[in-house]
C-alpha positions as CSV (number, residue, x, y, z in Angstrom):
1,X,82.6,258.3,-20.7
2,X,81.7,255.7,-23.3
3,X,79.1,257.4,-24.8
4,X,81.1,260.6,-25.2
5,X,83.7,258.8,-27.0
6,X,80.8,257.4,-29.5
7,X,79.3,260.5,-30.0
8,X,82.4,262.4,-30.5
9,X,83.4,259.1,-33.2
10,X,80.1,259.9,-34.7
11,X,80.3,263.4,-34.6
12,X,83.9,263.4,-36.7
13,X,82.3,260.7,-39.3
14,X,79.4,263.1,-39.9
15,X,81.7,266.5,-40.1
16,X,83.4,264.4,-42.7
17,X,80.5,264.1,-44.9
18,X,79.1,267.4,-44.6
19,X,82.6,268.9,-45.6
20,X,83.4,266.8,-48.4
21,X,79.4,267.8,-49.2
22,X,80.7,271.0,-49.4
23,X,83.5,270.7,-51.6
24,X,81.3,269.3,-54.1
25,X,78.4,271.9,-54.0
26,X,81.3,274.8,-54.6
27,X,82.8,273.6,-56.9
28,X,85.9,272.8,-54.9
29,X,88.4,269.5,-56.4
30,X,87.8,266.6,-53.9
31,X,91.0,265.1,-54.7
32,X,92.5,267.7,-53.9
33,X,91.0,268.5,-50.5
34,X,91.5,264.6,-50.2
35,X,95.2,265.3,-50.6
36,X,95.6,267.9,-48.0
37,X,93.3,265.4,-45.5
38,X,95.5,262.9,-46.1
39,X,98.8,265.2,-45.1
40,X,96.9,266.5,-42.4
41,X,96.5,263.0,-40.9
42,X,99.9,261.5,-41.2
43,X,101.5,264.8,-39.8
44,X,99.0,264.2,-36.6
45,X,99.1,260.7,-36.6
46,X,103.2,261.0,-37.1
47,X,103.2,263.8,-34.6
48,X,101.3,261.9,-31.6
49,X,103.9,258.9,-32.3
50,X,107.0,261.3,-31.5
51,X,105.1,262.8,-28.4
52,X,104.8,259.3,-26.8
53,X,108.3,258.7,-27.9
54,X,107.8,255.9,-30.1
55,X,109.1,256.0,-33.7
56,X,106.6,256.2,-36.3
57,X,108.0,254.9,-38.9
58,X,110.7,252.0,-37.6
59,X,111.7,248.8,-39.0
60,X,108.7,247.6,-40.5
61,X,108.5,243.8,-42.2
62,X,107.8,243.8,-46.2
63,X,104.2,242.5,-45.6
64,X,103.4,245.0,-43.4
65,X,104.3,248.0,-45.8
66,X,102.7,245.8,-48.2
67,X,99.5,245.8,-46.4
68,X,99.6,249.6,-45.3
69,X,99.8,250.6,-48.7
70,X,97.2,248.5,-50.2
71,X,95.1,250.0,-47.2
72,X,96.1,253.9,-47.8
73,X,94.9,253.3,-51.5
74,X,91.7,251.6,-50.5
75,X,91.6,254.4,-48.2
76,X,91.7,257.6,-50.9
77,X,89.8,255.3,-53.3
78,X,87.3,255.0,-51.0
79,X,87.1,258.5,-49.5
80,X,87.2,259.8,-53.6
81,X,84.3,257.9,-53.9
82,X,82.0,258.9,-50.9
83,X,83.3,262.7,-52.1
84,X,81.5,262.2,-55.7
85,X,78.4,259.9,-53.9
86,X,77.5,262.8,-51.3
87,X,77.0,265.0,-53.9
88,X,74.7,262.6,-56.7
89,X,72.9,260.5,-54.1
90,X,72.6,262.7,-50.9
91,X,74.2,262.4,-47.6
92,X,71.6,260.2,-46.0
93,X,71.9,257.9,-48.5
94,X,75.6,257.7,-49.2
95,X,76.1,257.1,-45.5
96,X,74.0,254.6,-45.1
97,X,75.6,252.6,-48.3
98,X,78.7,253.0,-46.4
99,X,78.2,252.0,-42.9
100,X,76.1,248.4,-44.3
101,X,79.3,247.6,-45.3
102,X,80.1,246.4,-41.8
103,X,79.0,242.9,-43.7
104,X,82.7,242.4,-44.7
105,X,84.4,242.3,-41.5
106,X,81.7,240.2,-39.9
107,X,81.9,237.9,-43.0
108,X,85.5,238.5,-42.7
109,X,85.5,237.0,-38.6
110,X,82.6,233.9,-39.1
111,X,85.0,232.8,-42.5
112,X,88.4,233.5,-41.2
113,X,88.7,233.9,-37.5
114,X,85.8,230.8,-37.0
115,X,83.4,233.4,-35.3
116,X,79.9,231.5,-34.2
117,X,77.6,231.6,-36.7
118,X,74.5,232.7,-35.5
119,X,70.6,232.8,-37.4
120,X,70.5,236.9,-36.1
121,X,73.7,236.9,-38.5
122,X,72.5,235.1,-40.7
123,X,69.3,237.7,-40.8
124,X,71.4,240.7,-40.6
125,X,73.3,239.6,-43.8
126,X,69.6,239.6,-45.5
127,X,68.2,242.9,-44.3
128,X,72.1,244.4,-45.6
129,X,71.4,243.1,-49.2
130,X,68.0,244.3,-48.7
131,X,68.9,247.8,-47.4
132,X,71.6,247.9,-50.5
133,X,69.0,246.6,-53.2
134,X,66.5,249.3,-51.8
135,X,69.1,252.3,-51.9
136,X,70.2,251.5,-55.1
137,X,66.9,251.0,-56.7
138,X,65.3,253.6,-55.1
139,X,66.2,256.2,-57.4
140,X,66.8,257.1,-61.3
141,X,70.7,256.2,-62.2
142,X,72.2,259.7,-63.2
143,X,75.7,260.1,-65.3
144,X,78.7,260.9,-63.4
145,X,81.8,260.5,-65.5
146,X,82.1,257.0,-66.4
147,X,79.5,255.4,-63.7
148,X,76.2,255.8,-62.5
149,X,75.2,257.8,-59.2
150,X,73.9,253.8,-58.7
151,X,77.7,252.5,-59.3
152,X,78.9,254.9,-57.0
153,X,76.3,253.7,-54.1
154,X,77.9,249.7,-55.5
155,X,81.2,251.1,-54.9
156,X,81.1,252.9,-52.0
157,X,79.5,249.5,-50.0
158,X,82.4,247.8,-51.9
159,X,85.3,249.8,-50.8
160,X,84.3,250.7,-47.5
161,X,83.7,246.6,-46.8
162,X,87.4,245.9,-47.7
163,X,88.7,248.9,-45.4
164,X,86.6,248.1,-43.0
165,X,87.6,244.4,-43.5
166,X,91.4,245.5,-43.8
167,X,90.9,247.0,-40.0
168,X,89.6,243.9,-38.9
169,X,93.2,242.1,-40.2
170,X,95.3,244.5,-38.8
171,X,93.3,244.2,-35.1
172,X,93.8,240.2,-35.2
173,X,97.2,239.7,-37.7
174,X,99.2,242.9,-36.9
175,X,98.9,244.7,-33.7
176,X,102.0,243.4,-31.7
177,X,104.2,244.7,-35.3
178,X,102.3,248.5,-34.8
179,X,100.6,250.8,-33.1
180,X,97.1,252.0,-34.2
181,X,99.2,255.3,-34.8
182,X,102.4,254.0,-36.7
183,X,99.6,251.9,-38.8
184,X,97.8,254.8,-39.5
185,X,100.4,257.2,-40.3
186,X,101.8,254.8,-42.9
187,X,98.2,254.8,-44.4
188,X,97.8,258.3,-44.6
189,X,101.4,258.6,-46.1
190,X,100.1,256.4,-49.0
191,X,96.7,257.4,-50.1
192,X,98.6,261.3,-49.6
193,X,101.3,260.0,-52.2
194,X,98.6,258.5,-54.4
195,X,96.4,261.6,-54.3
196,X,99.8,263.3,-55.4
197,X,100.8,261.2,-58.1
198,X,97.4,261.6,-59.7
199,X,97.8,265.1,-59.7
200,X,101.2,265.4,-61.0
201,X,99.9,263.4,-64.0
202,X,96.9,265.3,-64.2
203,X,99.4,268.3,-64.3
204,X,97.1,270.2,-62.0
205,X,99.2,271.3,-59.0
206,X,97.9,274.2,-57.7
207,X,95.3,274.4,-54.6
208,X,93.0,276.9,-53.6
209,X,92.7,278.7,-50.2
210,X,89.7,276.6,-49.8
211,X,90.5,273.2,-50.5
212,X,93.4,274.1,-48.2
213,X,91.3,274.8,-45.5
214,X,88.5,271.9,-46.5
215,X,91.5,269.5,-46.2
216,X,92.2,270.5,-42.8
217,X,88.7,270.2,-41.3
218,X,88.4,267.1,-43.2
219,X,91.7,265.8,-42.0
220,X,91.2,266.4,-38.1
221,X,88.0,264.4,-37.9
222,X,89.6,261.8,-40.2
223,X,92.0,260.7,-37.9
224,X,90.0,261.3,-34.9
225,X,86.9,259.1,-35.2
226,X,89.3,256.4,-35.0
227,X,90.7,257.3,-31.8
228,X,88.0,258.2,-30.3
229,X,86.3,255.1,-31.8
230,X,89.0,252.8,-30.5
231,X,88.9,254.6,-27.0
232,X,85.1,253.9,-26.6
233,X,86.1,250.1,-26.5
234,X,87.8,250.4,-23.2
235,X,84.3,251.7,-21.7
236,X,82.0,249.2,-23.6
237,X,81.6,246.4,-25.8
238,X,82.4,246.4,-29.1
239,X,79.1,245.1,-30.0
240,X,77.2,248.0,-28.3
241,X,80.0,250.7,-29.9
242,X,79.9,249.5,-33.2
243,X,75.7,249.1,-33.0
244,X,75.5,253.1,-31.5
245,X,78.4,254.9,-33.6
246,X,76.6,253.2,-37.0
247,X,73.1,253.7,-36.0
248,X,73.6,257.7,-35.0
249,X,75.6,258.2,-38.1
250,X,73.5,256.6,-40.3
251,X,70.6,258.2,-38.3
252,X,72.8,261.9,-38.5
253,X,73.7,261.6,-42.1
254,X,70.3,261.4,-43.0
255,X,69.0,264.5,-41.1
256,X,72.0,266.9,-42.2
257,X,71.0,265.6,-45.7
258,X,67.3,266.6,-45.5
259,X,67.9,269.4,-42.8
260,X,71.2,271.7,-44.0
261,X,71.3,270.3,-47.8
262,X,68.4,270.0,-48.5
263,X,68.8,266.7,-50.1
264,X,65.6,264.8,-51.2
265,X,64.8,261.6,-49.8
266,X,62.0,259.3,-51.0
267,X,59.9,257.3,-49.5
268,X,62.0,254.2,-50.5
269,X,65.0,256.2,-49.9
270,X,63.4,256.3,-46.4
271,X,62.8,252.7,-46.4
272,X,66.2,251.4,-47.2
273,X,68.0,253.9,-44.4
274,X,65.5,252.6,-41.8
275,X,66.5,248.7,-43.2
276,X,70.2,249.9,-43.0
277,X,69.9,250.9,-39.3
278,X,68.1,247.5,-38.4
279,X,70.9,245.5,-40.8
280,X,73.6,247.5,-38.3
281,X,71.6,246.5,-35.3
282,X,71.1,242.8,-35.9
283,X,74.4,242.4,-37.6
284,X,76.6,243.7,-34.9
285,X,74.8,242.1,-31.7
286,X,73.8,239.1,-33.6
């Protein structure tokens, strides 16, 4: 039952990048079908909470709201981010940037939480600069906006090490003040009200029919490779979860990049997803 709950984990991260792919290619806002996501999330999230009769939103301390906002912007940021980066670098590519960013939370546990410090780390930390160097390099920087379709690889590895890191504070510092689902529906509330915000300044309020319905299938999976993520745990060690959900989607992002967008990979392109997969590998069982 374990690996059904890793493959479905996997299967929800890679719907997420294929959709927000998609949103990009015509000519849909991402911020927008970010927004929607977001609502989409917290009213699930929210929703399960009153099912199991617990309150989703109780009596939280100030440092916890504190926290769960700094995490629902990191969160948007983040998600804005990979939106723009699927569409300049690829989905192979952009995935892979992302999921090397497990480096922060096992930084995060060796620094903090006195975690053994072990040469396979130590070698795993390596071949993630490595893989990172590579992807970067590996292709001509292109103009988006302000920042390079390079920046955007920098930032994506950036962003999705401190949420990944952020999940790694809540599991050790703030599990007995929440549930998985309170926490999340507070961080979906706040990257949804961010989102908002943006676009009431942006004075740009109206939504099409399809970043409505972008927003929803981005928004199920969004919530739900947590879950399921979180339920694999009880069937196998986190080592071996966090080694097979990382590997396939790296693994899957790259072949619905070649295979259904057509995206072009190079040979160092190539290289540097194949160096992410072994960083993941050596990194997490090391």
């Amino acid at each position: 039952m374990g690996l059904v709950y890793i493959l479905l984990s996997a299967a929800c991260s890679l719907a997420i990048a294929h959709f927000l792919k998609y949103s990009g290619a015509y000519g849909h806002s991402i911020l927008k079908v970010l927004i929607i996501n977001y609502l989409i999330a917290f009213g699930t999230a929210a929703g399960y909470s009153i099912i199991q009769g617990v309150n989703p939103v109780p009596d939280f301390p100030p440092w916890f709201w504190l926290f769960a906002v700094f995490v629902g912007v990191l969160f948007i940021s983040n998600f804005f981010v990979f939106g723009k980066s699927v569409n300049v670098n690829g989905v192979g590519v952009s995935v892979a940037a992302m999921r090397i960013s497990l480096l922060v939370p096992v930084l995060l546990s060796m620094v903090f939480y006195r975690e053994e410090i072990t040469i396979l780390k130590i070698s795993g930390i390596v071949l993630v600069f490595a893989a990172l160097g590579i992807l970067i390099m590996s292709r001509r920087d292109v103009k988006v906006g302000v920042i390079g379709s390079q920046g955007l690889l920098l930032l994506l590895f950036i962003f999705s090490g401190i949420a990944d890191g952020s999940m790694k504070v809540y599991e050790e510092e703030m599990q007995h003040a929440a549930s998985e689902y309170q926490f999340m529906s507070v961080v979906f509330f706040t990257a949804f009200l961010i989102g908002l915000t943006v676009l009431v300044y942006q004075k740009s309020m109206t939504f099409s029919r399809g970043e409505i319905s972008l927003g929803v299938l981005v928004g199920l999976p969004n919530l739900f490779t947590s879950i399921f993520l979180i339920r694999a745990f009880a069937y196998m060690d986190g080592s071996i979860v966090y080694s097979l959900v990382n590997m396939i989607i790296v693994t899957g992002g790259a072949l619905i990049g070649r295979y259904i967008w057509k995206d072009q990979i190079s040979g160092r392109q190539w290289a540097g997803i194949l160096f992410a997969i072994l960083a993941i590998a050596v990194l997490v069982n090391g």
